[in-house]
C-alpha positions, 0 to 999 in steps of 0.5 A: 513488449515491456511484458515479455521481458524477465522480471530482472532486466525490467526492473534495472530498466525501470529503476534507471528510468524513475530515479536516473540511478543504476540499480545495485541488486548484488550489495543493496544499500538503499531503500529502493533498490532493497525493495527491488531485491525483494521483488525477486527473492521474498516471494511467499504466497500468502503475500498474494492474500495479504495485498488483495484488499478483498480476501485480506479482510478474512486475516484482519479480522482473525489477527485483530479483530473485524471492528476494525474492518471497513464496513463493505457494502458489496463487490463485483467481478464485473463493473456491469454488474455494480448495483448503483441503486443499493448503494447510498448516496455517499460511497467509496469504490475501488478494486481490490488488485491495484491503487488508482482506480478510487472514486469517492461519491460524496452525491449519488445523484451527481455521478456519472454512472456510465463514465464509472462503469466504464472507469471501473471496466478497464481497470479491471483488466489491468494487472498491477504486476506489470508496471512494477513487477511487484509479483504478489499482485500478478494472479488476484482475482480482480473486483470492484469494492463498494466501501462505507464512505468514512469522514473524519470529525469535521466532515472532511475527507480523511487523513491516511495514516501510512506505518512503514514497518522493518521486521515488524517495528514500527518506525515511520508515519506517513500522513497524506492530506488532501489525496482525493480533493482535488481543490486542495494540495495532496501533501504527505509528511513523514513523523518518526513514532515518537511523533516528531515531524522529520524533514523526508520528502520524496517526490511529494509537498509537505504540509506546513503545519505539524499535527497534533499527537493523535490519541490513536497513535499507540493503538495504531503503531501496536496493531502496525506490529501486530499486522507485520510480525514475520514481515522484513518489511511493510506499509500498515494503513489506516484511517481514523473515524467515528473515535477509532482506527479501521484498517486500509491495506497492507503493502510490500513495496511502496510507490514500487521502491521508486521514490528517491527520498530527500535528504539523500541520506534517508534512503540509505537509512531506511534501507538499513532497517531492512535485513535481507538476511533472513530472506537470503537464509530462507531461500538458502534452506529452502533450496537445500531442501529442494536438492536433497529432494531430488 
């Protein structure tokens, strides 16, 4: 039933219902709710590409380059047709169109390919639209992605390395530690570009240690700025192995604008760094040029 109702009134709905607060779409102030703003008025088509983790592949090697492209080792529209047999004992799997449908195999030989055949069926029938309305996921052609299985220097599972970029300057990290082990805690800590770990929490652990500066860190906000230049906003991810960077996936709304960070003040900060004015100036134009059309 939730589906038939316009995008709007939805999310007023589901903002209220994740945070407890009323969202303010006519003078947004914070984070989320500027997030909420953009779902309904910043909606370019090429956004569809940029979030597709498939067809974004083609526009990451153009922009900076394919060395930094995971190495794919095969996608299928059907999770049926998904060649078990070709694939090596350790991979990744994922859709293209969503963010929870990830099986990391570390054994081929352990995996039960029938439960992940039908793991991999009923995601593909999801539309990751509906839940947070975030549009440019709603008309992605579904696939299942086979991934080189990466590590990082110690053998471990990787760090994610999450760059929250404003009008394409860089200037917050996020680390997530531990996602997909479950026999550890899943952290995520938040460091300003100048790599000092701030006190931002949002719904999620921290991790007690502060990392040390990686060598990468440069390269890596560079490349962010590179990759969100005309953007007002975006998340740029990445992983570190084998001595360098490989891209993740961009993302325009991250956890949907739900998250409520702590301290409160944080919310309002970063909702600053969003300047919805150049998207109001846009759709302003854009309209006069409709009306004088017609």
């Amino acid at each position: 039933m939730l589906k038939i109702l316009p995008d709007k009134v939805y999310l007023k709905l589901q903002y209220k219902y994740t945070t407890g607060k009323k969202l303010n779409l006519k003078e947004p102030k914070t984070y989320g709710e500027k997030l909420q703003w953009l779902k309904l008025h910043d909606r370019k088509s090429y956004y569809t590409t940029l979030v597709d983790k498939y067809e974004v592949r083609e526009y990451i090697k153009n922009k900076i380059g394919e060395k930094y492209l995971v190495p794919i080792l095969g996608h299928w529209d059907n999770a049926e047709n998904i060649d078990f047999e070709k694939l090596p004992q350790k991979f990744v799997l994922k859709c293209n169109h969503d963010s929870k449908s990830v099986i990391v195999c570390h054994d081929k030989d352990s995996l039960n390919i029938k439960d992940t055949i039908n793991h991999f069926k009923k995601k593909l029938k999801n539309n990751a639209f509906y839940y947070g309305r975030e549009w440019p996921y709603k008309n992605i052609k579904p696939l299942v992605i086979a991934e080189e299985m990466l590590v990082d220097e110690t053998g471990n599972d990787l760090k994610d390395y999450k760059v929250m970029c404003f009008n394409g300057e860089p200037k917050l990290i996020q680390i997530h530690k531990e996602r997909f082990n479950e026999n550890e805690e899943y952290t995520i800590d938040y460091y300003d570009i100048n790599w000092n770990k701030t006190n931002i929490t949002a719904n999620t652990t921290c991790s007690k240690e502060e990392m040390d500066k990686p060598e990468f860190l440069e390269e890596m906000l560079y490349l962010s700025k590179k990759l969100s230049q005309d953007l007002p906003q975006a998340r740029i991810d990445w992983y570190y192995a084998n001595n360098q960077l490989y891209f993740g996936e961009i993302t325009f709304f991250d956890a949907s604008g739900y998250d409520v960070f702590d301290p409160s003040e944080w919310n309002y900060r970063l909702g600053s760094w969003i300047d919805l004015s150049i998207i109001k100036k846009e759709n302003y134009l854009s309209q006069s040029i409709n009306e004088n059309r017609g």
